[in-house]
Structures are given as C-alpha cells and as structure tokens.
C-alpha positions in Angstrom: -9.3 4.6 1.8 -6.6 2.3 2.7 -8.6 -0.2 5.2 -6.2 -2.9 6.7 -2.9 -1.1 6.3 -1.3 -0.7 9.6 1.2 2.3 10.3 3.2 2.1 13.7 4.1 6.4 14.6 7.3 6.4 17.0 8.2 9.8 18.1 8.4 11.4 21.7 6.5 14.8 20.9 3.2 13.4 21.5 1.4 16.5 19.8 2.6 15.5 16.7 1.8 12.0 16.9 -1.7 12.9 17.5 -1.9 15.3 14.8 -0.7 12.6 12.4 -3.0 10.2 13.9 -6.0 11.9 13.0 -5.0 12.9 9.7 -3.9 9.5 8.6 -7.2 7.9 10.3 -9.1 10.0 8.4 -7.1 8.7 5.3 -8.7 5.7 6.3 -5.1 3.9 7.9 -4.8 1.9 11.4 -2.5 3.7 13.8 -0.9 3.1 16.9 1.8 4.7 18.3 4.5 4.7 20.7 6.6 7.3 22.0 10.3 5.6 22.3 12.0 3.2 20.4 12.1 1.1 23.2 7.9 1.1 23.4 8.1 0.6 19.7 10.2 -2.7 20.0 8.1 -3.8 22.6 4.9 -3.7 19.7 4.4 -6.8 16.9 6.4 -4.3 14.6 6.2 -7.5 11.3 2.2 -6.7 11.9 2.9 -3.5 10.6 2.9 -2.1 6.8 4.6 1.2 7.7 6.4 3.0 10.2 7.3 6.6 10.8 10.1 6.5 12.8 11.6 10.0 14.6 15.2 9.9 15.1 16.1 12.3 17.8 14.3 10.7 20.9 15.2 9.9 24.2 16.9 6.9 25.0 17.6 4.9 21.8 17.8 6.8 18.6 15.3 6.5 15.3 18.6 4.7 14.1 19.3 2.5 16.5 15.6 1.6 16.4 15.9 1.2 12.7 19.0 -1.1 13.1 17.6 -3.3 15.7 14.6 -3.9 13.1 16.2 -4.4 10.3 19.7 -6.8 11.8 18.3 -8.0 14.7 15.1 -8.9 14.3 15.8 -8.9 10.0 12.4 -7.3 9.2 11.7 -5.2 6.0 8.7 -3.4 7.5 9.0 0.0 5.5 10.6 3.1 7.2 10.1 6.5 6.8 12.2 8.7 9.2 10.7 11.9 10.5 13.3 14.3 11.5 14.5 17.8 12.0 17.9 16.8 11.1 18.1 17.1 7.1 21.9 17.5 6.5 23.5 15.7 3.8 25.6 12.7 6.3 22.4 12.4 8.7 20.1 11.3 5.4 22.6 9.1 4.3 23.1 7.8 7.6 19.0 6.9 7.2 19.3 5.2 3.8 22.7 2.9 5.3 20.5 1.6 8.2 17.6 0.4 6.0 15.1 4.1 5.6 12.6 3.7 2.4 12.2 7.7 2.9 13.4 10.2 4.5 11.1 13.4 5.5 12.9 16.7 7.4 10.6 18.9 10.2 8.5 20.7 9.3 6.5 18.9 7.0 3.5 18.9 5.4 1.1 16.5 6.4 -0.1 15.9 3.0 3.5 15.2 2.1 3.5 12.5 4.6 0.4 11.1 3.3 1.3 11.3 -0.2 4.9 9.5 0.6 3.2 7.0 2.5 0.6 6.3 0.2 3.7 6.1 -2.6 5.7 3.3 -0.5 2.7 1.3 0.2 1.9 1.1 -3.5 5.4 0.2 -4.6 5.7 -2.8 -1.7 2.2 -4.0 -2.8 3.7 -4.3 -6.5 6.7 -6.0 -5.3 5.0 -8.5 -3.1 2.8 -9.3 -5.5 5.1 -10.2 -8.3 7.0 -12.2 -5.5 3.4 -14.3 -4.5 2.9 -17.6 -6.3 -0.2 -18.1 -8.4 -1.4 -21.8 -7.5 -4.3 -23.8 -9.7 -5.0 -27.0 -7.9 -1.4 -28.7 -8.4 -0.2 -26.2 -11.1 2.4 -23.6 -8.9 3.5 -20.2 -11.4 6.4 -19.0 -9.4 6.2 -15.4 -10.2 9.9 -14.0 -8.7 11.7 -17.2 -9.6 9.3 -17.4 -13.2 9.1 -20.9 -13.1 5.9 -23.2 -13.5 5.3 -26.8 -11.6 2.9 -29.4 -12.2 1.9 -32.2 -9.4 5.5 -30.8 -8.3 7.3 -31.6 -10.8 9.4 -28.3 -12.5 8.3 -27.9 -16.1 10.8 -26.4 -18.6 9.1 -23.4 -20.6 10.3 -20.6 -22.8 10.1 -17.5 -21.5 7.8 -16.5 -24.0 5.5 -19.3 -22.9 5.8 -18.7 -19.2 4.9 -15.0 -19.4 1.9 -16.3 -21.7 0.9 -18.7 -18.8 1.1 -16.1 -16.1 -0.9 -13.5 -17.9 -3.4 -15.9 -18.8 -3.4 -17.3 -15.3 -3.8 -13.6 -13.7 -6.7 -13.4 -16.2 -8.5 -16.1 -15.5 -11.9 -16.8 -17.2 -11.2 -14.1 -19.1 -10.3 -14.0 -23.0 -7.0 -12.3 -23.9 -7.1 -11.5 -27.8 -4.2 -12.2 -29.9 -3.0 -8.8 -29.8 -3.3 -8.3 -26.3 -0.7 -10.8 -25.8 1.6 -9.2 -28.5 1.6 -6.2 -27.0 2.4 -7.4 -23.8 4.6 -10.0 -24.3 6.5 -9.1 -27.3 8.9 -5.9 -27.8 7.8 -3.5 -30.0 10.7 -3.7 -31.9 10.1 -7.3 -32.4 8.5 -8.1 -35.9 5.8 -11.1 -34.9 2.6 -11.8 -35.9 -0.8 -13.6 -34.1 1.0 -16.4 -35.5 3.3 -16.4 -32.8 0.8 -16.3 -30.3 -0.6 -19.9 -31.7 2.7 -21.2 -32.0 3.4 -20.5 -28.3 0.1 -21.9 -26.7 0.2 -25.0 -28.9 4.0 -25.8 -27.2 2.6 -24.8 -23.6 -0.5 -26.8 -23.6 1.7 -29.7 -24.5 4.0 -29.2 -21.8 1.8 -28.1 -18.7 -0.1 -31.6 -19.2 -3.1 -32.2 -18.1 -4.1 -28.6 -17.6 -3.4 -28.5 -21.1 -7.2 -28.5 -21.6 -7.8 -25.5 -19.7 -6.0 -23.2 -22.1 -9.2 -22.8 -24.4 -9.3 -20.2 -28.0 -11.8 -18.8 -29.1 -11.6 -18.8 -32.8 -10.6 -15.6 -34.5 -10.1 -13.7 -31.0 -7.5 -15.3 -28.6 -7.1 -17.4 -25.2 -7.8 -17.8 -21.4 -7.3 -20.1 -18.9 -10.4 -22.0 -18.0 -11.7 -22.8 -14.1 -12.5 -26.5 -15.0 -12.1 -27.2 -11.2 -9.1 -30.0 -12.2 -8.6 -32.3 -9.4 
C-alpha cells in the first residue's frame, strides 16, 4: 500500500479517470482529479507526489500544463504523460518540457501502476540522500556531504564522512568492521579492519564533543550512541 502519496489525474475523458481512480485507490494511493489543465492549475499541484497528465485536451494542452508547472510556477512534481500520441517528435517534445515518463493509449493499467510505483521509489531515494541528518547541533549534509558542529563546518575525509553518515543512519546499532569495508571501501582496494580504526580514531577527534558517542565494541565494530548530548 502506498498510504500518503498523493496522485493529481488530469485528463478530459472522465471514464478513464475514473477507471484509474479506482484501480490506483485500490493500490492504496490518494486521488483527485481534474478534467483540464486549467482545473488542474487551479489545485495545490506542490501537495502532490505524482501526476498523470493527458496531453490532448481542450483548452490548454498536457504541454502547456506541463510548462506552466515546471517554468512558471518552478515545481518538480513528477509527470507522467498519458497520451494517444506516441510518435517519435511528440515523446520528445514530453521529455523537453520536464515528463519523468511517457505512456501511449491504450495502456495497461498495471503498466501505469507499475511506472508509477517506479518513479515514486526513485524520488524517494533522491530526496532522501538530499535530507540532512541532524543530532542535537551535529548537521550531516547528505547532497552537499559535509558535517557541522554547533555550526561550525568540520573538515573530514571522505572516508570519514561516509563512516559518520552510515553510522549516523544506523543509529544504536553496531556496524562490524567488515560491514564498513564493504561499504565504504572499493573492492579493488586492498584495506584491512585496520583502516576502519584508523578512520574513527581521526573522526572522533574532529567531530568534538560528539566524539564520545562513536562507541566500539571490542572485537566487532562501531555505532553512534543516542547519549541525548545537549
């Protein structure tokens, strides 16, 4: 099920936007639906996760629609065109005004779901590599993969920052040594658990005081203690 995700449905043949209602209801989405892109513009469209956007209506076109979103208003609300048009300059014409996919009448509607379901998963990655992780005054910057401290930027290795943030996604939890090799480390890199010491011994230094949250537990490997630092 795929509670909270909200999918907007533009398109002016109101048979099919009640077909994919239900089906995608039953999938367990939100819907709502409007039947121009004028009433779709009118809507809170940045509230949305997704939405399926017909090009051929009346009045303003799935791509002008598409344009006003994306230029205009300068959201990145994920677009999937629904269309009976499928040659080769109208598809590209899609992907220049900001689609994420592109499905051609008649479809499946288990195509739909399963490119939905696809898009959703690949924004969810991608926002959350772009969120910052925050521990009291310790910020890990995951896009910009930098670390600060009371606000102060701290320099670290990358080595040690990718240490840092996979402890800190792990929290409470012990990573053994070669956990973290594997993760961190190339397999074509010759290193040893050795490595991993090295590394934590330089970061607890230079994080400070939350130093003493990095904790080892002898002969396995580390995590990064909830001592509720204020």
């Amino acid at each position: 099920m795929e509670e909270n995700q909200k999918i907007l449905i533009v398109d002016d043949e109101k048979d099919l936007c009640e077909i994919l209602q239900f089906n995608l209801e039953s999938e367990g989405f939100s819907i709502d639906v409007a039947h121009s892109g004028e009433e779709a513009l009118k809507k809170p469209i940045e509230k949305f996760n997704l939405i399926l956007l017909d090009v051929m209506m009346g009045g303003i076109s799935g791509f002008k629609t598409a344009n006003i979103i994306r230029k205009e208003r300068n959201l990145q609300v994920p677009i999937i065109f629904l269309t009976a048009k499928s040659e080769e300059n109208d598809v590209l014409t899609g992907f220049n005004v900001g689609a994420d996919d592109y499905i051609s009448k008649p479809f499946s509607i288990k195509e739909v779901v399963a490119r939905i379901k696809a898009i959703l998963k690949r924004g969810a990655k991608q926002s959350g590599e772009n969120t910052n992780i925050v521990y009291n005054d310790l910020t890990v910057n995951q896009k910009q993969k930098e670390i600060f401290v009371e606000g102060q930027h701290i320099n670290l290795t990358r080595k040690e920052f990718e240490i840092l943030l996979l402890l800190m996604k792990n929290i409470d939890q012990y990573i053994s040594r070669d956990e973290i090799l594997k993760r961190i480390w190339d397999d074509d890199v010759i290193v040893t658990e050795r490595n991993v010491d090295v590394n934590i011994a330089r970061l607890r230094k230079k994080v400070g005081k939350y130093g003493a949250n990095i904790k080892g537990k002898s002969g396995y490997g580390y995590c990064f203690k909830n001592n509720n630092i204020k």
